[in-house]
C-alpha positions in Angstrom: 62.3 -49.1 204.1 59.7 -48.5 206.5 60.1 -51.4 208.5 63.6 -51.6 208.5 64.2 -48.0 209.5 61.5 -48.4 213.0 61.0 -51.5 213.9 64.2 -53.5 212.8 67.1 -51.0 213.6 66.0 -49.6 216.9 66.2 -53.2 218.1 69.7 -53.6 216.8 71.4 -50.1 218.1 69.9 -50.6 221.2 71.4 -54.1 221.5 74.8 -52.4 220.6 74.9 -49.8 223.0 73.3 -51.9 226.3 76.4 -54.5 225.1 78.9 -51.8 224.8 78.6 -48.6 226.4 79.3 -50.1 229.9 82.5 -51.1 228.3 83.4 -48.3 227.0 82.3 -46.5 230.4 84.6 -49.1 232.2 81.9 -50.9 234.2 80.6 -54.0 235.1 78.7 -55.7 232.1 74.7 -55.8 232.4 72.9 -58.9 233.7 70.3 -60.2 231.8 67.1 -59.0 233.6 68.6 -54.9 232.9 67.9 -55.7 229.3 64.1 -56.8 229.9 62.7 -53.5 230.2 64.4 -52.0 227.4 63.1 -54.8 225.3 59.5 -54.7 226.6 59.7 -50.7 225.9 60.9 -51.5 222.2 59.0 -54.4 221.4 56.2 -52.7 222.6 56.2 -49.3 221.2 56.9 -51.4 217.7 54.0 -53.8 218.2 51.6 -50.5 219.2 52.8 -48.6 216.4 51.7 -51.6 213.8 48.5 -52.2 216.0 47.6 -48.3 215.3 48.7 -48.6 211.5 46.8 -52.2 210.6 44.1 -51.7 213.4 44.7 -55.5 214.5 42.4 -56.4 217.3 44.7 -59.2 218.6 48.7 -60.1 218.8 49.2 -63.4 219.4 52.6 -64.6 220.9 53.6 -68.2 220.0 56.4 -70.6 220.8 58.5 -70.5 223.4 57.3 -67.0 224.9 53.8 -68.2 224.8 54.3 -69.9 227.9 56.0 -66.5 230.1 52.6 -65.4 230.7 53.6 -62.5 233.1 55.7 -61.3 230.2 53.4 -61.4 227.7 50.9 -59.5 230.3 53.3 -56.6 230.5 54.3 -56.7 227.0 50.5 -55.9 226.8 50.3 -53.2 228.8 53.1 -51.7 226.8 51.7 -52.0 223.9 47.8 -50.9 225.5 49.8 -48.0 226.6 51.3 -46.7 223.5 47.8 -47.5 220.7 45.3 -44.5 220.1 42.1 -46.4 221.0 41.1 -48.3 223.9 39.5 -52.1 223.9 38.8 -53.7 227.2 40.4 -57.2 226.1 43.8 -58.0 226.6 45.7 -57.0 222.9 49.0 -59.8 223.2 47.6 -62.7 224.4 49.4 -66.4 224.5 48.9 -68.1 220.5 46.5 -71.1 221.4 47.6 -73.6 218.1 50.5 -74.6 220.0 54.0 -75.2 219.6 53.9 -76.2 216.0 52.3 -72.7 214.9 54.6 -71.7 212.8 55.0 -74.6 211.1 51.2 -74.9 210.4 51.6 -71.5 208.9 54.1 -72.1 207.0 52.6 -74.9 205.6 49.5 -73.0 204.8 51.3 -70.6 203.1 52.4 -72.6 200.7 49.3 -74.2 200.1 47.8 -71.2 199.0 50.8 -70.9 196.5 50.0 -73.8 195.2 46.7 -73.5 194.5 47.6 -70.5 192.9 50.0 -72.0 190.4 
């Protein structure tokens, strides 16, 4: 319930209303770049809430957005912003497996259930 009631619906009612509300105000719908501040405010406060509550000492970002590296700098700041203690090193940082990181964690995953069986 946690997770679903601050970090998972925030994301979708503000979707709704940056989609809507100009509609319903009458005006002109947003271009894309209008939504990236929003999202790095949001994505950020949830990443430095859950950085404060597990005390992780690194986020890494994989696929695609691993390679938007001036995104991922000010999605760090964001989050370096919004934790209760301060580290010198750079908290979201690019993943450095590669594009198949998920995949290889996936696949871990269910090795270990395996071995558990």
């Amino acid at each position: 319930a946690f997770l679903m009631q601050y970090l998972v619906l925030p994301s979708f009612i503000f979707g709704f209303l940056l989609t809507v509300f100009p509609r319903w105000m009458g005006m002109a719908d947003l271009k894309r770049w209008h939504y990236v501040p929003v999202g790095l405010g949001l994505m950020g406060g949830q990443l430095a809430m859950l950085v404060n509550t597990l005390g992780a000492g690194v986020v890494p970002v994989g696929g695609g957005l691993a390679n938007a590296t001036a995104l991922i700098a000010a999605l760090d700041e964001r989050v370096r912003a919004g934790i209760l203690r301060r580290v010198a090193q750079p908290l979201v940082v690019p993943a450095t497996v590669g594009p198949d990181a998920g995949l290889l964690g996936a696949a871990e995953a269910g090795l270990d259930q395996y071995d558990q069986a």
